[in-house]
Structure formats: structure tokens, C-alpha cells
N, C-alpha and C positions, 0 to 999 in steps of 0.2 A: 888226587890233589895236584894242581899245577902253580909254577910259582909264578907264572903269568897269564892271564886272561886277556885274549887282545880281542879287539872288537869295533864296529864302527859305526854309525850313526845315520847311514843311506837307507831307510827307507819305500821301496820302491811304491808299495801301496799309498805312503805321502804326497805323489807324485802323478800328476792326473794323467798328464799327458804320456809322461812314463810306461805310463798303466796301458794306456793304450798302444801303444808302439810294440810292449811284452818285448824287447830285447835286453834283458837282463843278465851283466857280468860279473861274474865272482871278483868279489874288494882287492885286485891285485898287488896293489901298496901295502894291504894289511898281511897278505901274503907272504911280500918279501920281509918286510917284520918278523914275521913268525919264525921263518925259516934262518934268519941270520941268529934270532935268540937260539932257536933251535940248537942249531952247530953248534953255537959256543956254550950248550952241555945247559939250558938252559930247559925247564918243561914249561909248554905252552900249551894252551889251550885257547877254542878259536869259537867265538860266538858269531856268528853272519846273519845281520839283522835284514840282507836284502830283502828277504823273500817270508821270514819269520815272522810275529809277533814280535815287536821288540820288548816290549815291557815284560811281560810271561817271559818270554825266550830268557831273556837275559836274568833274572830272579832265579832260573831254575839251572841255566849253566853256575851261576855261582854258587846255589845251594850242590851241585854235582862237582863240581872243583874246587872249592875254596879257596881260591888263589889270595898270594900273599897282593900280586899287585893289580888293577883293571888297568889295562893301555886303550884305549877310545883313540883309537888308531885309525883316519880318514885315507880312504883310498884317493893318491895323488895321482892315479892314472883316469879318474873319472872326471869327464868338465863339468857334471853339475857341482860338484862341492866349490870347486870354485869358486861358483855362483853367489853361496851365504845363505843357501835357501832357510826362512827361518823356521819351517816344520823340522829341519834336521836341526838345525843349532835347537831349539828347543827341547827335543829329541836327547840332543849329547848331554844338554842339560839333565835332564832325567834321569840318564843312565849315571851319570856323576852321583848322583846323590842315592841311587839304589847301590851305587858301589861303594859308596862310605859306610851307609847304613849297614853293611854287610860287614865290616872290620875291612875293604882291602883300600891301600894308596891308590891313589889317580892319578894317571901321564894321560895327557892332552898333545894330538900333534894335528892338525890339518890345515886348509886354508884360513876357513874361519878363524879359529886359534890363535892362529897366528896375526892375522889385524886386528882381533878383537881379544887380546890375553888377558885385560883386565877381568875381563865377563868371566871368562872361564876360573881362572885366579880366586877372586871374588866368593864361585860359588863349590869350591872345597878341591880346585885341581892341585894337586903337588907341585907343577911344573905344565908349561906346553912347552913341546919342543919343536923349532925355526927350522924352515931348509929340508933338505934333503937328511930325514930322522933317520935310518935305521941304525947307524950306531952311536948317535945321543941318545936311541933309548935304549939301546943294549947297555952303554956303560952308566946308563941312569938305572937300570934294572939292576945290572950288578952291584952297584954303589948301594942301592936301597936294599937287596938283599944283603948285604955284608954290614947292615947296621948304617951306615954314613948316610950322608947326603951326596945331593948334585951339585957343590961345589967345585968350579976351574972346569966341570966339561962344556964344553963350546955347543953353541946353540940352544941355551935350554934357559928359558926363563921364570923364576919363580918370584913368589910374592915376597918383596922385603920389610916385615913388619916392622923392623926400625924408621922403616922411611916413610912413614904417615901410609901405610899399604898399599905403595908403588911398585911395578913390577922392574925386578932387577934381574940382567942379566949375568947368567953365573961366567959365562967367558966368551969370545968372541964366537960370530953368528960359525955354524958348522962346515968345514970347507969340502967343495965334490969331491967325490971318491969315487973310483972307477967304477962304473956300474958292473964289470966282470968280474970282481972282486965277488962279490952277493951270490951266495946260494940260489938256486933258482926259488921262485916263490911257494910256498908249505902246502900246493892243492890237495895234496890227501887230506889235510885236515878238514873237508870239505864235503857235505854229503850234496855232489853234483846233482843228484837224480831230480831233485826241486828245478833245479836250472835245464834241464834234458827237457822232461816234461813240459815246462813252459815254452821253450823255443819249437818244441815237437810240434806241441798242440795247437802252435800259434802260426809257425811258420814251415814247420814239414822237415827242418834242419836242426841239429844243433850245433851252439858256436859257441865258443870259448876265445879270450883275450890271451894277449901277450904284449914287450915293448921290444922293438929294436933299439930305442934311444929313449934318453933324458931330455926333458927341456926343448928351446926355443930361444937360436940366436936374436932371430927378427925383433923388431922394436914396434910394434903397432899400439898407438899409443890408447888405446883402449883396454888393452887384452893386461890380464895381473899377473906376476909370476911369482907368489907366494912362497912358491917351494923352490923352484929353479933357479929363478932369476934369467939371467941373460945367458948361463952354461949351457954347452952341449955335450951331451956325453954319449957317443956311439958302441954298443956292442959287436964284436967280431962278427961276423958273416955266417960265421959255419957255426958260430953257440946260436945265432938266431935259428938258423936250418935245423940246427939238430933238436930246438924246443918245437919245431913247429913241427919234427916227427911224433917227437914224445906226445905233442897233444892231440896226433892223429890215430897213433896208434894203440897207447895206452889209455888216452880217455874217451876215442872216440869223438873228436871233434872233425864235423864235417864242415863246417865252415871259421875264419878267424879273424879275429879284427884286434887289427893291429893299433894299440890307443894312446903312440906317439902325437906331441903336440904335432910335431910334422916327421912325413918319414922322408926319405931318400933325398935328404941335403947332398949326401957324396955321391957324384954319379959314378966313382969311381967302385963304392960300396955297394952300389946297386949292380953290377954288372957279378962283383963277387957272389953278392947275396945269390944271385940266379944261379950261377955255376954252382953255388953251394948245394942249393934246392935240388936240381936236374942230380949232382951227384947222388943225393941221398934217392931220390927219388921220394920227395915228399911232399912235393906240392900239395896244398890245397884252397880252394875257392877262399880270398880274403879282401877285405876292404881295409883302405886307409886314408888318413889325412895328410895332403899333401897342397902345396903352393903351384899356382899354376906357372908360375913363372920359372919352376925349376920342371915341368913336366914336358922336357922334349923329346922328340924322336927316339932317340937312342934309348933315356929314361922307362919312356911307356914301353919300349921291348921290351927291358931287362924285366920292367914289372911284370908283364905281361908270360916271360918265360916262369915267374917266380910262384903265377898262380894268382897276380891280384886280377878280383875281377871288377872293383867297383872303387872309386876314389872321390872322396869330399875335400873341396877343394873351399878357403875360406876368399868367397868372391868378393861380398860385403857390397857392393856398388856396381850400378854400371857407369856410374859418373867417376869421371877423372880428376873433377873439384873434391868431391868427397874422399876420394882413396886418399890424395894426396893431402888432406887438412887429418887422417885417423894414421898418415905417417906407416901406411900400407908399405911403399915399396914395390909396387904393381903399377903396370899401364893395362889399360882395359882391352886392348889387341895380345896381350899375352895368355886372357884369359880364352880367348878365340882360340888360336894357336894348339892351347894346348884340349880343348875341346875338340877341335877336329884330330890332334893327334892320340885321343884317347880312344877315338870311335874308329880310329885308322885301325888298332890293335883290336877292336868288342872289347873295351872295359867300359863300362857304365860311370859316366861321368855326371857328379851332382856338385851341387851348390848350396853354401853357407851364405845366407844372403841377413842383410842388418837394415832395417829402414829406422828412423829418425833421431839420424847422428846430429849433431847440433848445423842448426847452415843448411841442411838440406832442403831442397825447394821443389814443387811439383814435378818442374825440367828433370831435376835428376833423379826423380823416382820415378817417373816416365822411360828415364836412360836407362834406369835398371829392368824395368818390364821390357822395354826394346832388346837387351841384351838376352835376355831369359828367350824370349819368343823365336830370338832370330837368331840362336847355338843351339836352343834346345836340349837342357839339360835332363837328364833321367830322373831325377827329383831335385828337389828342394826343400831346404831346412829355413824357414823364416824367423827373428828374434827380432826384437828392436832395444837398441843402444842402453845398454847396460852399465851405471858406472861403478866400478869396483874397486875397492879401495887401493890408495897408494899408484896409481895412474893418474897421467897428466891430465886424460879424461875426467876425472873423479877430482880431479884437482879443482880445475874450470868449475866444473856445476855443484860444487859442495854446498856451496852459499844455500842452493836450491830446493834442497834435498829438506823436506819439512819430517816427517814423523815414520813416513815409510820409506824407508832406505835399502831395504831389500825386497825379493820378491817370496811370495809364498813358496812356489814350487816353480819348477820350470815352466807351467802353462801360465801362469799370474801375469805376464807380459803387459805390465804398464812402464809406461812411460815416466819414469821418477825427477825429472828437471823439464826447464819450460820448452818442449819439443816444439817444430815449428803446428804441428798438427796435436790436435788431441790422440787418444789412447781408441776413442770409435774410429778414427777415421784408418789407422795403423791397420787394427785386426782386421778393416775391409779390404783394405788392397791385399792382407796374407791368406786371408780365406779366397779371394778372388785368385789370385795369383797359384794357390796352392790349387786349388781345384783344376785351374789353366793348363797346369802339369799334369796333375791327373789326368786330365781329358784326352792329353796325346796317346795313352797308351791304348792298345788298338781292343781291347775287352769292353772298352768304354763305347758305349750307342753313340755313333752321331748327332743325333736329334737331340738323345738328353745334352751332348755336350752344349750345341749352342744356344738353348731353351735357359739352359742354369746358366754359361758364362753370361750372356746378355743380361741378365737379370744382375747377377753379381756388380760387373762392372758397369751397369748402371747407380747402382748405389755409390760406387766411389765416384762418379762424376758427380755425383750431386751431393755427397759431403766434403769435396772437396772444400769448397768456397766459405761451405758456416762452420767447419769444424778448427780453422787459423789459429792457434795464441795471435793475441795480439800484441806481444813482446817477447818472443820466441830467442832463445841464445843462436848465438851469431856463430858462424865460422872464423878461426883467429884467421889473419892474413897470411896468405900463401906469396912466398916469395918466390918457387920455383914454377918456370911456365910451362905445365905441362900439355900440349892439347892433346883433348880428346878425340882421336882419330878414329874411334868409332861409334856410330850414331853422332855425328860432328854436330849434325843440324840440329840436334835436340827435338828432332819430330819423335813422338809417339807412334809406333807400329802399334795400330789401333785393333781393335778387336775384330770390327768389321773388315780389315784389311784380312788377319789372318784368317777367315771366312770365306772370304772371296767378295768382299763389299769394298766401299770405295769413298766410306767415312773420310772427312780432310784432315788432316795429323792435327792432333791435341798438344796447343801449346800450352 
């Protein structure tokens, strides 16, 4: 028996695109949950719906533990949840209600949750818990085992039936807490070999996650921060080095991805991180996410001494109008800069790229394909502008937003407000574009390459012109005059150019 059952509502087989990728991480958030109830003398038990059956899985972990409470505990280190995908929120719904049917209380914590409390509320949750959860649910767990309620603990919101069933908060939202405070996260409770297998059979390697840090200073007015907010919270240098032996040595991870919203803000951290690394001698092959505008010289050594071999970086544009209307904080010569200084060190530099932010116009998704073509990045991740609640973004197009306000899964990639393009014309340029990438890598036939891109990128010249809204949301006025100094002209680096043809730039 356990008097907690924590678990979480990721699906990966939900997930089309997911499915295809097969890079699959153990629910790290739900982890460190476990591991802090743990400590404090608590017994937990851990259902992992990534890779399982969630419906069977979870029926039969609770017939196997009987746990007093279910926690539907959302990994905060993953960016789908973020997202609202509504397979998952539907998902969580489910598991709520196999978890009452069964006698145990309900804690709700994740993104969703957290914008959406009534939903949850509503449909039998005890509580969701705000912020940065693991100890509002620990002293929610203790309070509920010792008979009480979750009365005065901060962050935790439950349904006030006196007040016509509005959700009332029991005390102020939960304040950071030093992330070195926290046990490291509960992976024994984990039967990794699901996860081995798949990364093996897919990729030849196996990877396992970790964080250096919490959160995300920067303010991109798109991007939600649910859990963080605007906090940063860095862990010591040498606790990061010594998790990333223990995940080499004792479980066997040959590769690690590190699922900071951004890593290496301190370049002064960065320099320790390395010396920490080199001391232990624990390097291993890792990826991260990181700003380009903090990726210099000095930076890409230290990472580079530390073992990262590959960085995603969030580009979003090659137009200098659009970074600066989505309140980026980047010039598009930084993203250059730190491109050539990534290839200076061999780390594989990729790109998060975003097309139809509101205001965007052919020009600047031309500047963006110019950009791609002419730094050359190792891959790219394509999405289009997403608005998520409680952003200035999500602010603007709420009006918009008719019946589907989220998206199914990560591949569902429509366009939910009046974009300046439709949802056909998006997925052409990201299939054209993605393939563009593909085609540099030298496995790829020349012949098939310019057979397929020609073909591709003629279909976007010619939906360009009929695929228009014809009252597309505007770009609010930009006050500050930034030019974009590179790709100034706004010419197209046309296909035929990179070919060797001699196509006129596409205005």
C-alpha cells in the first residue's frame, strides 16, 4: 500500500508527431514530487503513463497500492504540457475520475490546471496546486493524511462551495524555493528499460533528462510561464556535474538533454559547470536550449569543454519587425554570431523557428527562409504562433479564438486567430523548409534533393497569393527602431540561387 500515488497525464502515443521523433523522457517534475514526499517519510508510488496504457496502467497500479491519495502530477520540465494539448487534459480528466471511483482524494498540479482550475475543480479534483508544487503538495499530502484540510497553505486552490462553486484560494500563490533544497528526482521508482529500448531501437543511444535551473527571466510575449513565472533559480555547478555522473554511471545514459527553459544565463556558471565536468570526468554527449544572444565565444568553449554537443536555440524569425512586436530581445546578426561560434567549437546548432505571428507578411517569412539558407542550421523545429493563456499574446487574439482554443496534439498545428495566411499555406512553407534542411545533409542524393525541393517550393509560390485572410490581425506599433541588418533588402535567397540558378529575388 502507498499513501501516495503520483502520476501524470503525457501520453506519448497521443502524440503523432511525438511518436515519430520516439525521443521519450521520464516525467522529471513528477519525480522530483515523489522524491521530496519520499524524504519526508512519506510512501509513494509512481504510475508513468508515458510509454504505458494509461487507462489499464493506472486501474491496476491502484488496485496494486491502494493509495490514500492520487497526485496527477504534470511534468513542468516538459514544453508539451504547456501547450493544453487537449488528448492530455482529457486524459487527466479520466484518470480523476478512475481515481475517485476507486475511494482515493485528487491533487491536480500542472500547466493546464493551473489556467483552467475550474475544469478540474468541477470534475472531482480536491485541490490544483499553482507555481512551483512540490511542497504545496507535500504539505497538502500531510494535511490530508492527518485528517485536515488544505487550509493557509499557499498556492493551492480549492472549490469554495459556499461561493456559488468558485475556485478559492487557500493562501497566497507558493513562493520559489531554492531548487538545491529538493532531493534529487525518485528515478528508481522507474522501470527505465521501456525508455532504453525505445531510444535504442530508434536511435542507437540512450538519453536520459536532467535541469540545471528553473524558469526563464526573458519576457517573450508569447511564451506562458505557468509554473515559474518570471524566477530563475540556478543549481550549483558541481550538484549539476555530479547528477550527470550518476546518470552515466549508474543508469547508463549515453547521451542527456538538459530541459532548462534556457541554460547558461551565468557565463560565469558556465565556466564552473566545465571545470566541474573535467573534474569528475563525466562528460557526456548533451543537448540544450539556449539564446543565441547569450551564446558567445567564451560560452560555446565552456559548453563545449562540458560535453554539449547540440544547442536549440529559440530563433522564432529572421525579421527584425517580428522579433521585436513578440518582445524577443534579440537582433537577428546575434543569431549569426552565435551560429558561426557554435560550428567554430562542432556543436550542432538548430533552430526553433515560429511562422504566423500576427503582422507577419511574405517579406518576413522570406527573411526567415534567407536566414535558414544562408547560416545553415543543423536542423529545425517548425510551429506556428500559438496563443497561450495569460500572455499579452493570448491577450490580443482572445476575441478570435471561436470553439478551438487548443490544439489536439503537438502535430494539430493550426492557426487559432485570424493569421495573415491560412493553416494550408503555413504547413507548405514548414514541409518545404524542413525538407530544405534535410536535403543539406550529405546522405541525401542530389538529384532527389532538387527534384523534391522544386516541386515543394513551387507550391508555396503559388498558394501564396489565394491562401491571404483577408482581415488578418495586425502588428501592434513598434516604437523602437531596430534595423534589420541582416538580409536588409528583404530579397529572398531563392531556391534557384541556392542551386546554382539565377531566379530574380522574390519580393
Amino acid at each position: 500500500m502507498a499513501d501516495v500515488l503520483l502520476t501524470h497525464s503525457y501520453h506519448l502515443p497521443y502524440d503523432r508527431k511525438q511518436v515519430r521523433k520516439m525521443e521519450p523522457y521520464p516525467p522529471l517534475g513528477t519525480l522530483y514530487a515523489a522524491g521530496l514526499l519520499r524524504a519526508q517519510g512519506i510512501s509513494v508510488a509512481l504510475f508513468d503513463s508515458m510509454l504505458e496504457e494509461p487507462r489499464a496502467g493506472l486501474r491496476e497500479a491502484l488496485h496494486i497500492h491502494q493509495p490514500k491519495i492520487v497526485a496527477i502530477y504534470e511534468d513542468d520540465f516538459n514544453f508539451l504540457t504547456k501547450m493544453c494539448l487537449t488528448r492530455m487534459r482529457e486524459l487527466a480528466w479520466e484518470m480523476m475520475v478512475t481515481a475517485r471511483r476507486h475511494g482515493a482524494r485528487v491533487i491536480v498540479h500542472g500547466s493546464d490546471a493551473t489556467d483552467n482550475a475550474m475544469e478540474f475543480l468541477r470534475r472531482g479534483a480536491e485541490c490544483v496546486l499553482e507555481g512551483e508544487a512540490e511542497y504545496s503538495l507535500l504539505y497538502v499530502v500531510q494535511a490530508l493524511l492527518a485528517g485536515a484540510g488544505p487550509a493557509n497553505i499557499p498556492g493551492v486552490l480549492c472549490l469554495n462551495r459556499e461561493g456559488h462553486g468558485q475556485a478559492a484560494r487557500t493562501g497566497s500563490r507558493n513562493a520559489s524555493r531554492q531548487t538545491s533544497t529538493l532531493p534529487l528526482p525518485a528515478r528508481d521508482l522507474l522501470d527505465l528499460s521501456a525508455y532504453r529500448k525505445a531510444w535504442k531501437d530508434t536511435h542507437g543511444i540512450f538519453s536520459l533528462n536532467l535541469i540545471a535551473s528553473r524558469g526563464c527571466p526573458f519576457r517573450c510575449n508569447w511564451c506562458a510561464k505557468p509554473i515559474f513565472g518570471d524566477s530563475y533559480q540556478l543549481r550549483p555547478a558541481s550538484d549539476v556535474a555530479a547528477e550527470m555522473r550518476l546518470l552515466k554511471q549508474q543508469y547508463g545514459a549515453e547521451h542527456l538533454w538538459f530541459a532548462d527553459d534556457i541554460f547558461g544565463l551565468n557565463r560565469h556558471w558556465l565556466e564552473e559547470f566545465a571545470l566541474a565536468v573535467e573534474d569528475l570526468r563525466c562528460a557526456v554527449p548533451f543537448k540544450i536550449q539556449a539564446r543565441a544572444d547569450l551564446l558567445t565565444r567564451e560560452a560555446v568553449r565552456a559548453l563545449r569543454r562540458s560535453g554539449c554537443s547540440e544547442v536549440w536555440m529559440g530563433i522564432e524569425s529572421g525579421s527584425q519587425k517580428v522579433l521585436d512586436a513578440m518582445d524577443k530581445g534579440l537582433r537577428v546578426e546575434e543569431v549569426v554570431a552565435a551560429r558561426e561560434n557554435l560550428k567554430r567549437e562542432g556543436i550542432r546548432a538548430c533552430y526553433f523557428l515560429q511562422f504566423g505571428y500576427p503582422g507577419e507578411q511574405w517579406k518576413d517569412i522570406q527573411k526567415t527562409v534567407s536566414l535558414v539558407r544562408e547560416t545553415r542550421p543543423d536542423d529545425v523545429g517548425i510551429s506556428f504562433s500559438y496563443p497561450l493563456p495569460n500572455t499579452r499574446f493570448y491577450a490580443r487574439v482572445k476575441e478570435q479564438l471561436g470553439a478551438k482554443q487548443n490544439w489536439s496534439d503537438s502535430e494539430d498545428l493550426s492557426v487559432m486567430f485570424k493569421g495573415t495566411y491560412t493553416d494550408r499555406f503555413y504547413r507548405a512553407i514548414r514541409d518545404a523548409l524542413h525538407t530544405e534542411v534535410e536535403s543539406w545533409k550529405p546522405s541525401v542524393p542530389q538529384s532527389d534533393r532538387a527534384e523534391e525541393l522544386a516541386k515543394l517550393w513551387k507550391q508555396v509560390d503559388a498558394l501564396e497569393p489565394i491562401t491571404r485572410n483577408l482581415v488578418p490581425t495586425e502588428l501592434p506599433t513598434v516604437t523602437n527602431d531596430v534595423r534589420n541588418v541582416f538580409s536588409s533588402s528583404g530579397h529572398f535567397v531563392s531556391l534557384q540561387d541556392v542551386l546554382g540558378g539565377t531566379r530574380e529575388a522574390n519580393e
